[in-house]
C-alpha positions as a Markdown table, in Angstrom:
| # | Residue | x | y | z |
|---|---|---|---|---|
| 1 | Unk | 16.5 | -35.6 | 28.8 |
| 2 | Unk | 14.2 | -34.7 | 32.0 |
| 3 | Unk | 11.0 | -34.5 | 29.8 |
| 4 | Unk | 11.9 | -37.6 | 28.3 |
| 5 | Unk | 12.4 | -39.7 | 31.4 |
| 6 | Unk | 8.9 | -38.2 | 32.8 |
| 7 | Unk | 7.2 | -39.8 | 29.5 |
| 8 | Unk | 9.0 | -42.9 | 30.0 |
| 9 | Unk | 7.7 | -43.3 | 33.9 |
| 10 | Unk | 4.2 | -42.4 | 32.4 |
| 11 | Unk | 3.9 | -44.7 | 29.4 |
| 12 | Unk | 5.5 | -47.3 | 31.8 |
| 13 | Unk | 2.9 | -46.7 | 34.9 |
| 14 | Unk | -0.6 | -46.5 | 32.5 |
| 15 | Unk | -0.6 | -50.2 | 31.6 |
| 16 | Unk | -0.2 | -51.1 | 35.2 |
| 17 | Unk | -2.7 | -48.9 | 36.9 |
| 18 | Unk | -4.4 | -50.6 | 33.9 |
| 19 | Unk | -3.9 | -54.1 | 34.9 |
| 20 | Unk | -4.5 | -53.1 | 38.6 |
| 21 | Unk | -4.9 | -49.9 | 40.3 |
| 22 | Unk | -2.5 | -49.2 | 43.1 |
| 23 | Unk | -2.2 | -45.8 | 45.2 |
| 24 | Unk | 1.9 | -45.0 | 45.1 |
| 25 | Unk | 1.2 | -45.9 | 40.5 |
| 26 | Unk | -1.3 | -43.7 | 40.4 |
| 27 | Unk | 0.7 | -41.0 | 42.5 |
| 28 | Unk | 4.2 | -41.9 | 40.1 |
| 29 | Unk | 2.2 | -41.7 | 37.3 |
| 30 | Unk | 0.1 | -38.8 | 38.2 |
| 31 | Unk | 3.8 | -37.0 | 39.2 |
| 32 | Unk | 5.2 | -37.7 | 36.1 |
| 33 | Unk | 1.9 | -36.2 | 33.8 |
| 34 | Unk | 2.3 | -33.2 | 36.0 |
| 35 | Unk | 6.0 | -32.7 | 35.4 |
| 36 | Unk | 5.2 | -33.2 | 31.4 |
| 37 | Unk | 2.5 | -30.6 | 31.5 |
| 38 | Unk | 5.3 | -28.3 | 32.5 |
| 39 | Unk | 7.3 | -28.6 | 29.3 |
| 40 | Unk | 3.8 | -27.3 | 27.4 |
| 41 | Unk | 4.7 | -23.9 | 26.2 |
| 42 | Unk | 0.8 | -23.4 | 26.5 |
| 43 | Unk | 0.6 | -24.4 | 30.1 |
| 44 | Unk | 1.9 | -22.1 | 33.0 |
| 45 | Unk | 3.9 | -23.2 | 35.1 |
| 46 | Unk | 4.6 | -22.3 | 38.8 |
| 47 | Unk | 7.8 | -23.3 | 40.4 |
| 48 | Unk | 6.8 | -24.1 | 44.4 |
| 49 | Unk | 7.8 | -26.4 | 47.1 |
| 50 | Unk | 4.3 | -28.3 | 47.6 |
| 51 | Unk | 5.2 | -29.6 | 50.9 |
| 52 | Unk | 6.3 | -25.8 | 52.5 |
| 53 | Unk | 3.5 | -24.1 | 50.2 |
| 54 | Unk | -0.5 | -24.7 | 50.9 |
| 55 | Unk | -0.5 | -25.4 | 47.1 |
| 56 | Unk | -4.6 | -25.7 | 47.3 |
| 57 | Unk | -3.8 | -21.8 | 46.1 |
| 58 | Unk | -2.6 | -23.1 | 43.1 |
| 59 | Unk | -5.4 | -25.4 | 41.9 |
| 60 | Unk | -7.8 | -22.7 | 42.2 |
| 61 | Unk | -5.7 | -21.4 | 38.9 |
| 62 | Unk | -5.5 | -23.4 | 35.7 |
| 63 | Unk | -1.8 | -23.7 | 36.6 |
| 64 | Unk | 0.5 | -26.7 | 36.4 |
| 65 | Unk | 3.1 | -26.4 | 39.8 |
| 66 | Unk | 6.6 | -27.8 | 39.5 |
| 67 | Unk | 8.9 | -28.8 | 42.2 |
| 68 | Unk | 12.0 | -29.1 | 40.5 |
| 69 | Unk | 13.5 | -30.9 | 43.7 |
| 70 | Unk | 11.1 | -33.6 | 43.1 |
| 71 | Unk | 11.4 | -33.9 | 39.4 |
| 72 | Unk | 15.5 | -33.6 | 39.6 |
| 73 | Unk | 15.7 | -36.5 | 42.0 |
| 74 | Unk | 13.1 | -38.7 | 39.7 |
| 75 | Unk | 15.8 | -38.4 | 37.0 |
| 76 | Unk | 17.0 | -42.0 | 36.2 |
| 77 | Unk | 20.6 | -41.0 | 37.4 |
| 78 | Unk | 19.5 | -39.4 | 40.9 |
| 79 | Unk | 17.4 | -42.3 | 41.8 |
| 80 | Unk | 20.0 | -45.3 | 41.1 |
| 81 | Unk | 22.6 | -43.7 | 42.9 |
| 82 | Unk | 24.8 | -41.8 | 40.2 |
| 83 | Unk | 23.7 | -38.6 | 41.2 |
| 84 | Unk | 27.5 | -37.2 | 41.3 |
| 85 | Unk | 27.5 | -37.7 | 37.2 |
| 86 | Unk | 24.6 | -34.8 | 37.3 |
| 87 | Unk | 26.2 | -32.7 | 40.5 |
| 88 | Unk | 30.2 | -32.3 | 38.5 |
| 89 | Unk | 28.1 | -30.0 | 36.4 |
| 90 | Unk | 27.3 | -27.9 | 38.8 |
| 91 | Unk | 30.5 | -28.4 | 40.9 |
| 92 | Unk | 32.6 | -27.2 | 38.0 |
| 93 | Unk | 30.9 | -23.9 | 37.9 |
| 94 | Unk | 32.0 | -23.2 | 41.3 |
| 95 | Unk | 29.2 | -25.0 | 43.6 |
| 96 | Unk | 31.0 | -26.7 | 46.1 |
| 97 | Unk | 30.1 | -30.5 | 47.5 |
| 98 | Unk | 28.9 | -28.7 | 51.0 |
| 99 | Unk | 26.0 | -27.3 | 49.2 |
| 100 | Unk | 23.1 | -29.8 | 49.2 |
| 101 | Unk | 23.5 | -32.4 | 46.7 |
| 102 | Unk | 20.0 | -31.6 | 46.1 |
| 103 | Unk | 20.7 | -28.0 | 45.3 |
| 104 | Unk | 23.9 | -28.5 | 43.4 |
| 105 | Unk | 21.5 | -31.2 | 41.3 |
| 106 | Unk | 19.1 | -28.6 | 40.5 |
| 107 | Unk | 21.9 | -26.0 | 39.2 |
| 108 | Unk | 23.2 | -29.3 | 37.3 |
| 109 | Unk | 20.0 | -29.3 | 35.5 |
| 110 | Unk | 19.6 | -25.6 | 34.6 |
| 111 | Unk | 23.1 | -25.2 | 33.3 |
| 112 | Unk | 22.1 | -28.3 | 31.3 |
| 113 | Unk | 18.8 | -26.6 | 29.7 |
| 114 | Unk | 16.9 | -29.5 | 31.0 |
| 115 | Unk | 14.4 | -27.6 | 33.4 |
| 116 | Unk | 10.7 | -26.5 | 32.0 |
| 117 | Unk | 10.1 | -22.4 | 32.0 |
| 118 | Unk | 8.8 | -21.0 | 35.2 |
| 119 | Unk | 5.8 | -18.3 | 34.7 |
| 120 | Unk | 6.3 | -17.6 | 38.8 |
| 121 | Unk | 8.9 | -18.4 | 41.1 |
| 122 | Unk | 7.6 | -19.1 | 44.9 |
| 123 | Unk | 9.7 | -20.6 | 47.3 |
| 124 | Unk | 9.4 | -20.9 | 51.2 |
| 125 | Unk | 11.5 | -19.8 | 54.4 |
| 126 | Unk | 11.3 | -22.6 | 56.1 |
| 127 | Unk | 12.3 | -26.7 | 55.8 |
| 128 | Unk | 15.2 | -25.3 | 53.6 |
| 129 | Unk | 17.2 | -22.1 | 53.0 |
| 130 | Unk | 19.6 | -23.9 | 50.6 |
| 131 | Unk | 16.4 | -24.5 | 48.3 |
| 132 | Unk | 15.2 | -21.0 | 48.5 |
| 133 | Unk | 18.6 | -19.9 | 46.9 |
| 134 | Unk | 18.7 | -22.5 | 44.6 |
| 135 | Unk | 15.1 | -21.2 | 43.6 |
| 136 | Unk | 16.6 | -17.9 | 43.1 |
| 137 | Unk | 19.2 | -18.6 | 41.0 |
| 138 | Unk | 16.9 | -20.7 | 38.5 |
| 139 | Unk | 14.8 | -17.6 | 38.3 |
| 140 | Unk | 17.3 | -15.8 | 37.7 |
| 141 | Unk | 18.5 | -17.5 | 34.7 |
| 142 | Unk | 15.4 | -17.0 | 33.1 |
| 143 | Unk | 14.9 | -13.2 | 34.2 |
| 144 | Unk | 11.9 | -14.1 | 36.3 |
| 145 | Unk | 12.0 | -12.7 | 40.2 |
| 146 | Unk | 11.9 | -15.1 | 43.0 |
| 147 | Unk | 9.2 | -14.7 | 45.5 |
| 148 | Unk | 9.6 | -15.7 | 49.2 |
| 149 | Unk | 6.7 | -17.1 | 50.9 |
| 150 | Unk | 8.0 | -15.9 | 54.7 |
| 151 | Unk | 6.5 | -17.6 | 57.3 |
| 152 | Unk | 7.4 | -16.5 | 61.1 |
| 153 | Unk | 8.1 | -18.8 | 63.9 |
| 154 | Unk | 5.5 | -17.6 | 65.8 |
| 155 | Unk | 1.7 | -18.1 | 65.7 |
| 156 | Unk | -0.3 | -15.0 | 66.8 |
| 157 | Unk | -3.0 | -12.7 | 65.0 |
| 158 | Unk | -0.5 | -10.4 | 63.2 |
| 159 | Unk | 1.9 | -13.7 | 62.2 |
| 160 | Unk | -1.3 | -14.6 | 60.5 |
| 161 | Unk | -2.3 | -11.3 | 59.0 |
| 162 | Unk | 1.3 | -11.1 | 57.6 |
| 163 | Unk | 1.2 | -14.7 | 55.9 |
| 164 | Unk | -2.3 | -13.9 | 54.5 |
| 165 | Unk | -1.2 | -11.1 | 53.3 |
| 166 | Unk | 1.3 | -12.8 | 51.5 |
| 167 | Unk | -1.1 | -15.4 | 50.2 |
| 168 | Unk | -3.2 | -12.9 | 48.8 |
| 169 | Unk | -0.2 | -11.2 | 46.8 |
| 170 | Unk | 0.5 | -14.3 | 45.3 |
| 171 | Unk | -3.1 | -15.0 | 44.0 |
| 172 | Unk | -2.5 | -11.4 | 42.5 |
| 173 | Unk | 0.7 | -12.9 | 40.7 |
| 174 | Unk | -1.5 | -16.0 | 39.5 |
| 175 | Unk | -4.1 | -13.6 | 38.4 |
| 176 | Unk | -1.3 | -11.6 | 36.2 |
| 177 | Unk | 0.3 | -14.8 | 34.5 |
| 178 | Unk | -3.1 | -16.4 | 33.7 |
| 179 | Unk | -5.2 | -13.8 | 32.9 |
| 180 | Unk | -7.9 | -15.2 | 35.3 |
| 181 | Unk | -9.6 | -13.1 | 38.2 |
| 182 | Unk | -9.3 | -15.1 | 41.4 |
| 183 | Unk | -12.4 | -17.1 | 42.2 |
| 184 | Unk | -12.8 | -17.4 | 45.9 |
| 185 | Unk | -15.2 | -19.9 | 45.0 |
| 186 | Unk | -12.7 | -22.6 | 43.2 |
| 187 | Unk | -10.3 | -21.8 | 46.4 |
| 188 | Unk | -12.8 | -22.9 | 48.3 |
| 189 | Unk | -13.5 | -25.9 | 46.4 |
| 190 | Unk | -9.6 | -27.0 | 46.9 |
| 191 | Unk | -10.2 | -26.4 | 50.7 |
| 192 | Unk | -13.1 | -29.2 | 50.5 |
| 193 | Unk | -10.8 | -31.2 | 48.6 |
| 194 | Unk | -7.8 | -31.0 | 50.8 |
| 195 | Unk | -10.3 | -31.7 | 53.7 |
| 196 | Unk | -11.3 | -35.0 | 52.1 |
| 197 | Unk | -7.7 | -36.3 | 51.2 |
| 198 | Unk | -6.7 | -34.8 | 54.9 |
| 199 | Unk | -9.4 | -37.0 | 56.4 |
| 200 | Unk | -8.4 | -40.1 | 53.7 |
| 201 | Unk | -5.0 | -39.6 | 55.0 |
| 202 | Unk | -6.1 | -39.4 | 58.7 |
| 203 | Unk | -7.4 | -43.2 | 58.3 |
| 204 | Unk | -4.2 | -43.8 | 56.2 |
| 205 | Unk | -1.8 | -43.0 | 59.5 |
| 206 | Unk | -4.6 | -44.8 | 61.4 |
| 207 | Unk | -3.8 | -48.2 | 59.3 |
| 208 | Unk | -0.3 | -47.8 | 59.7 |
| 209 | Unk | -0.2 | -48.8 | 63.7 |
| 210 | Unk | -1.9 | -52.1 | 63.0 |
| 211 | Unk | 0.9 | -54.5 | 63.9 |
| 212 | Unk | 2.3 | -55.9 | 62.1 |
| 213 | Unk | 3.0 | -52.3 | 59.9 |
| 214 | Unk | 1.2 | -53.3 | 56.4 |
| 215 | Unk | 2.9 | -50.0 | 54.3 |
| 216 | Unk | 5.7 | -49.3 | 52.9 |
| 217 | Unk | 7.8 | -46.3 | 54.5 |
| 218 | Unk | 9.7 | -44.7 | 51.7 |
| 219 | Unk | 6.1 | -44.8 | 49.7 |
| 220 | Unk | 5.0 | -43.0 | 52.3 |
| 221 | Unk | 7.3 | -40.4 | 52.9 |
| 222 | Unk | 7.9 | -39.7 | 49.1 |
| 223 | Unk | 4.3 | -39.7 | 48.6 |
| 224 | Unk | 3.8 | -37.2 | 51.5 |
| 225 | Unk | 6.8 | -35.0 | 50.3 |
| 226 | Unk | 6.3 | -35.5 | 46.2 |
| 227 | Unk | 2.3 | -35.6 | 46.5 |
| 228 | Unk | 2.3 | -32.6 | 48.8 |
| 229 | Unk | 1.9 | -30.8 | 45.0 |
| 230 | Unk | -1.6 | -32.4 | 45.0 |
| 231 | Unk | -3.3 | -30.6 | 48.1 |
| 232 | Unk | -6.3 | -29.4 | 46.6 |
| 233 | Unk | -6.9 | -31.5 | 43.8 |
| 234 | Unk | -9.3 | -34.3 | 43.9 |
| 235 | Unk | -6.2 | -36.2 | 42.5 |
| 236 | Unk | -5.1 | -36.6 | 46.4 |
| 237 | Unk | -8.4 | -38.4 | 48.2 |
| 238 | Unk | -8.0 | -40.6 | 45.1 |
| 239 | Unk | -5.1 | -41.9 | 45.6 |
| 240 | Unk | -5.9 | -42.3 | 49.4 |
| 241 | Unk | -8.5 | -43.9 | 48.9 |
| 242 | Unk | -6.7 | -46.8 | 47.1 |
| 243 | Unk | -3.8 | -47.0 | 49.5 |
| 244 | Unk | -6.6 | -47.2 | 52.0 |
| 245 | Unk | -7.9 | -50.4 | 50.3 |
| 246 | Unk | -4.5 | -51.9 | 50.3 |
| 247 | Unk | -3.7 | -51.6 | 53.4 |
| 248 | Unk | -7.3 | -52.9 | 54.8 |
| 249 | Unk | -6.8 | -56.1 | 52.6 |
| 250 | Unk | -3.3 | -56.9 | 53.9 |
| 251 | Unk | -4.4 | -56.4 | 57.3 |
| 252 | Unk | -7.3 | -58.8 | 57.0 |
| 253 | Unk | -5.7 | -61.5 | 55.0 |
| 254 | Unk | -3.0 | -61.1 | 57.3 |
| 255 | Unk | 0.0 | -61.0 | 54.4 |
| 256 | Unk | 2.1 | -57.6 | 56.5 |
| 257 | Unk | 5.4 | -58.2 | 56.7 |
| 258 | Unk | 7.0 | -60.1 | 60.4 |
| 259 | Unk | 8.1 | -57.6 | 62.7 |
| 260 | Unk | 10.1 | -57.5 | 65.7 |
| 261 | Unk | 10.7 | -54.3 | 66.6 |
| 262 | Unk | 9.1 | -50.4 | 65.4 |
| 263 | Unk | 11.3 | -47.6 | 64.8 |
| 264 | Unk | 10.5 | -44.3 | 64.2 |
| 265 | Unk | 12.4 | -42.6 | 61.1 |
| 266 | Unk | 12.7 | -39.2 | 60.5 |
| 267 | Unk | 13.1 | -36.5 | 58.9 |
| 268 | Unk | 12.7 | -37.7 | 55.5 |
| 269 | Unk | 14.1 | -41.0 | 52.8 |
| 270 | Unk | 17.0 | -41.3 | 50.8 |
| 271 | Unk | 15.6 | -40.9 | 46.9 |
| 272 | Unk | 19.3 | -42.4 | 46.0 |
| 273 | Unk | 19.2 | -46.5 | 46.4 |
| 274 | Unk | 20.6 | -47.4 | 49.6 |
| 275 | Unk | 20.3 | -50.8 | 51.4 |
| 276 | Unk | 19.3 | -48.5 | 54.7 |
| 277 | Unk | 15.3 | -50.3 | 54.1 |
| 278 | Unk | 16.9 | -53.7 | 52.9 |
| 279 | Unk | 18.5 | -54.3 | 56.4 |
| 280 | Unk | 16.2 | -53.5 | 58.4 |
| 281 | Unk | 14.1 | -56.0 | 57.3 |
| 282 | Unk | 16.4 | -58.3 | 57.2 |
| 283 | Unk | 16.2 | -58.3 | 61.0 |
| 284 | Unk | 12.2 | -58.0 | 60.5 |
| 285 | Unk | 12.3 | -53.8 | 61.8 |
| 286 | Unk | 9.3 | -51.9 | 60.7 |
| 287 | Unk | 9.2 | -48.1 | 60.2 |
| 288 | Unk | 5.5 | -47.7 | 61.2 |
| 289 | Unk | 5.8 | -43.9 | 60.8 |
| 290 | Unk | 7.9 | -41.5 | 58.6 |
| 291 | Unk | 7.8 | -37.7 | 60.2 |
| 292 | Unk | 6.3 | -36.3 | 57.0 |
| 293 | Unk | 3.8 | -39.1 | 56.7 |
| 294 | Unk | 1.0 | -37.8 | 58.8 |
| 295 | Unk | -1.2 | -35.4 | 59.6 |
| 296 | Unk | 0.2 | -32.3 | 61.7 |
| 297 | Unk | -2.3 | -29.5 | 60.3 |
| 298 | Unk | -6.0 | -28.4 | 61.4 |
| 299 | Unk | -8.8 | -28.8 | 59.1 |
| 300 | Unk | -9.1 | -26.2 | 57.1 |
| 301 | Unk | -12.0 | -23.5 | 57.1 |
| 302 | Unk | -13.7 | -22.7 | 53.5 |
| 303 | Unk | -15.6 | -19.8 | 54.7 |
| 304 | Unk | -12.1 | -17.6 | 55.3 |
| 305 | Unk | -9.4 | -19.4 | 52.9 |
| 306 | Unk | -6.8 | -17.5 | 53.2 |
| 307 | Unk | -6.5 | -17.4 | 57.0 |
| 308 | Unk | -7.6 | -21.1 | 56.6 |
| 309 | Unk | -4.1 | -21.8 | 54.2 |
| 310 | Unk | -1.8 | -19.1 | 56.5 |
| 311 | Unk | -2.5 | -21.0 | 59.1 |
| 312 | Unk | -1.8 | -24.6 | 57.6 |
| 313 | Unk | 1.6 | -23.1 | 56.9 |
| 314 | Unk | 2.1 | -21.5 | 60.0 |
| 315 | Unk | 1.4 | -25.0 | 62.3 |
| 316 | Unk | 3.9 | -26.9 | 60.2 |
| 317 | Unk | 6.0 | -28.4 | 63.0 |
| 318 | Unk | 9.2 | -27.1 | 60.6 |
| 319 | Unk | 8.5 | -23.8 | 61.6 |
| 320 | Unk | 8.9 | -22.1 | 65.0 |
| 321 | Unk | 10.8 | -23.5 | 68.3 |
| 322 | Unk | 12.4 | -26.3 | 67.9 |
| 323 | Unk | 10.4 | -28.2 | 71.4 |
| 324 | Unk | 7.6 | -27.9 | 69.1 |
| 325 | Unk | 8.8 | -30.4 | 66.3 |
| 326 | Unk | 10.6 | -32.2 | 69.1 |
| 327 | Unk | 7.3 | -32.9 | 71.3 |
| 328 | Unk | 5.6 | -33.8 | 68.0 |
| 329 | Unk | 8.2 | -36.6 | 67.9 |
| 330 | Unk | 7.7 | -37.7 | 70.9 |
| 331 | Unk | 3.7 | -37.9 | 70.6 |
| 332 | Unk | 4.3 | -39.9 | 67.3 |
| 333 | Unk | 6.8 | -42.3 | 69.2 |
| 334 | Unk | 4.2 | -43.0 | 72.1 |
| 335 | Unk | 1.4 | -43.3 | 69.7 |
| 336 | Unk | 3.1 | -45.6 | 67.0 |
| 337 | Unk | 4.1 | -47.5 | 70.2 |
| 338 | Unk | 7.8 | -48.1 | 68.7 |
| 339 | Unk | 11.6 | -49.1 | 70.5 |
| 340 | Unk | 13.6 | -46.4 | 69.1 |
| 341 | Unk | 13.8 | -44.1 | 66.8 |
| 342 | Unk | 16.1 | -43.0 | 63.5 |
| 343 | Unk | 17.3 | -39.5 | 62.1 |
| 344 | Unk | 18.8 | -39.8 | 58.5 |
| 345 | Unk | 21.3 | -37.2 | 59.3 |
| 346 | Unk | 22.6 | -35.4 | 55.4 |
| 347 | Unk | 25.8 | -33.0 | 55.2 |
| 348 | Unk | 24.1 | -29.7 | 54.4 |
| 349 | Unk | 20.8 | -30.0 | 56.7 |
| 350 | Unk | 23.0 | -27.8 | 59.2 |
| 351 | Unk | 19.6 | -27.1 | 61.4 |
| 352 | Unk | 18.4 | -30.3 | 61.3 |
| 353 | Unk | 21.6 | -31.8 | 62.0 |
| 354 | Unk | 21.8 | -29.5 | 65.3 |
| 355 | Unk | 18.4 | -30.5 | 66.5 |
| 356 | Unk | 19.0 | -34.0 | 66.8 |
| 357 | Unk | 20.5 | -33.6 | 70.6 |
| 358 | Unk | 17.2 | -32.6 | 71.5 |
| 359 | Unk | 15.5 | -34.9 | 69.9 |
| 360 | Unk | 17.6 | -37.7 | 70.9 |
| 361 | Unk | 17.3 | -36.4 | 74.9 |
| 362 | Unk | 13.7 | -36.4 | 74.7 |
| 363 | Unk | 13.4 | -39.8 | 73.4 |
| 364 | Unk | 15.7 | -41.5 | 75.9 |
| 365 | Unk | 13.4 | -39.8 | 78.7 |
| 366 | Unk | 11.2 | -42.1 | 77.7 |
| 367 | Unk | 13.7 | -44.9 | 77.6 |
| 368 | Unk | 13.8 | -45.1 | 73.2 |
| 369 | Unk | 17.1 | -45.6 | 71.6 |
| 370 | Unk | 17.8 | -42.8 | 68.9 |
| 371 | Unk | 20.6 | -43.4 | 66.0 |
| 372 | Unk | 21.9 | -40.8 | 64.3 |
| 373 | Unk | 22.3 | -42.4 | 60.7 |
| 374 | Unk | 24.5 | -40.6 | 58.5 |
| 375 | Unk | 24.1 | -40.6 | 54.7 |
| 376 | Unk | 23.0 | -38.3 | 51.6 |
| 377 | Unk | 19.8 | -37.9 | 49.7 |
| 378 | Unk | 21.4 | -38.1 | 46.3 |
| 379 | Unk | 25.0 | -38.1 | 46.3 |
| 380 | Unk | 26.3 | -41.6 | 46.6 |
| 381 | Unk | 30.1 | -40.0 | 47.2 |
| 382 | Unk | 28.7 | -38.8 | 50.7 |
| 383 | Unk | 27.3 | -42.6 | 51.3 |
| 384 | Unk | 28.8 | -45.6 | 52.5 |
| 385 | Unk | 27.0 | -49.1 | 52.4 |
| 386 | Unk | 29.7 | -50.5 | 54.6 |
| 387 | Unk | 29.0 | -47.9 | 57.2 |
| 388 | Unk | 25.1 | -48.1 | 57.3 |
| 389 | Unk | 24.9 | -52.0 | 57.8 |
| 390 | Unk | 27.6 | -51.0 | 60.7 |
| 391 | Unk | 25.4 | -48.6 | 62.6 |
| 392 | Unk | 22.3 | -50.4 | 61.8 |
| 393 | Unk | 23.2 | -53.2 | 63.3 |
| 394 | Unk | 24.4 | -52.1 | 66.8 |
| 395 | Unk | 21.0 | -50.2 | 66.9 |
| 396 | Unk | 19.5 | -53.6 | 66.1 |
| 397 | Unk | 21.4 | -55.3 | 68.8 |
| 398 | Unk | 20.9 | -52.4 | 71.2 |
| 399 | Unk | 17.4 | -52.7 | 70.4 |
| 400 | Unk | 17.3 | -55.9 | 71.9 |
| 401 | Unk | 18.5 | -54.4 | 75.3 |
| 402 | Unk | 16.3 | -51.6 | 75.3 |
């Protein structure tokens, strides 16, 4: 069922990159060929969170990586809101509804047999604990071991001794499933790729002040969370490059979208159908900037890789003190130049969920409205339309004040 729905979203996307080339169809369909390359019992396949994983390790290996968070939520019954008719699976085994729908969506799919064979298991310490456990118990089901990529919350000489450590026991592990000695060579060739689509990307979040806001927010954010897989491929600048094209040609010919007021949105999009994006612009709000949408890493170095990809990991504004991520906010408020400022707030995101005070503190220093806008990435039981259009619309109105 899972393979099947990739080879659907592939056939469907080739005759209309085809027809006419477009950066988020060539990153769906480019997603989806990926996600079928992992059913190949030739091809091996590495389970890893691209976005909490420098994955540029990866492509210096003739490996296909799979995040099965991304592929589950693609599923046709995860993206239309019907994710529950997956989860009951899951939730009949014992896995109760305050686990992440994600997570329990995930176990869904294993006890189903619909998830590809993992060769290695890597998950990461921080964005989510309920994924590294979910990552565990797929592993386990096949017999494999799950490795955890441990990233401290500190960033010092030994925090980045001990992460490239780590990095280099993994390329060991990559080395042992392919049967390839590590080529510091092609690591350093993904390193010059990720620069490229890092710089690409840089103009990207550049374009996306011009006001009116010519993008789309949920492209962005679900490009910057599914295409994190494609850090180190040339695959990334490519589809950059096209966005950046768009965007230039909207700007000039003046066809963005009326906007009233700029909000910032954070942490991440619904992958469910939701009309959160329908009404706000229906009162003409743009979302300018998405948290995971930019650029928050250093440019990496190819003459010393893995200190270069320890690093990257280490600066993720997910890991450490939570005034870091907070004054990162703030900076991206001030420099999108927006009137308030939205957290999509989900049931098991516990540490998320308690960071929002400071968040919401910080921003009204500065005099920016924050809402706190409850709902759930894939479970439409934990979602109410009624309830959104409510909130949303005395933001709006308090907007107007502000």
């Amino acid at each position: 069922m899972m393979k099947s729905s990739f080879q659907k979203i592939e056939a469907f996307m080739e005759p209309r990159l085809a027809k006419k080339p477009r950066g988020f169809d060539l990153f769906t369909k480019e997603l989806a060929s990926s996600m079928v390359r992992a059913y190949d019992e030739d091809v091996k396949t590495v389970y890893v969170s691209g976005y909490a994983f420098p994955t540029e390790l990866l492509w210096a290996f003739d490996v296909t990586p799979f995040d099965f968070e991304i592929a589950c939520n693609n599923l046709p019954a995860a993206a239309s809101g019907n994710g529950s008719t997956l989860m009951i699976t899951s939730e009949k085994r014992g896995y109760s509804r305050d686990i992440c729908s994600f997570d329990r969506l995930i176990i869904a799919c294993m006890i189903q047999g619909m998830l590809p064979k993992g060769d290695l298991h890597i998950t990461s310490s921080y964005y989510c604990h309920g994924k590294a456990k979910a990552n565990e118990i797929v592993a386990n089901h096949e017999g494999k071991e799950s490795i955890l990529f441990d990233v401290p919350n500190e960033i010092s000489m030994s925090s980045i001794e001990y992460v490239t450590a780590q990095l280099k026991e993994i390329a060991s592990r990559l080395q042992s499933i392919t049967g390839e000695e590590l080529d510091i060579d092609k690591v350093r060739e993904a390193i010059r790729w990720s620069n490229k689509a890092r710089n690409s990307l840089q103009r990207i979040n550049e374009l996306m002040k011009s006001k009116p806001f010519p993008y789309n927010p949920v492209k962005a954010c679900l490009l910057a969370l599914g295409g994190a897989l494609f850090w180190g491929s040339p695959l990334r600048d490519d589809i950059h490059q096209l966005i950046i094209k768009e965007l230039e040609e909207r700007i000039h010919n003046g066809t963005a979208l009326p906007e009233k007021y700029r909000v910032l949105w954070y942490p991440w999009v619904p992958v469910q159908q939701t009309n959160i994006f329908v009404t706000l612009k229906e009162h003409s709000v743009s979302v300018p900037m998405v948290e995971a949408a930019r650029v928050w890493w250093s440019e990496l170095d190819e003459s010393d890789p893995f200190d270069s990809l320890a690093r990257k990991a280490l600066e993720n504004h997910h890991v450490g003190r939570a005034e870091k991520r907070v004054k990162a906010l703030v900076n991206l408020a001030e420099e999108y130049d927006v009137d308030g400022t939205i957290h999509f707030a989900t049931p098991a995101c516990h540490g998320e969920n308690i960071a929002f005070p400071l968040v919401r503190d910080a921003m009204k220093e500065r005099g920016l409205p924050a809402l706190n806008l409850e709902g759930d990435m894939t479970d439409e039981r934990n979602y109410s339309s009624e309830l959104t259009v409510s909130k949303l619309s005395s933001f709006i109105e308090i907007l107007g004040y502000s």
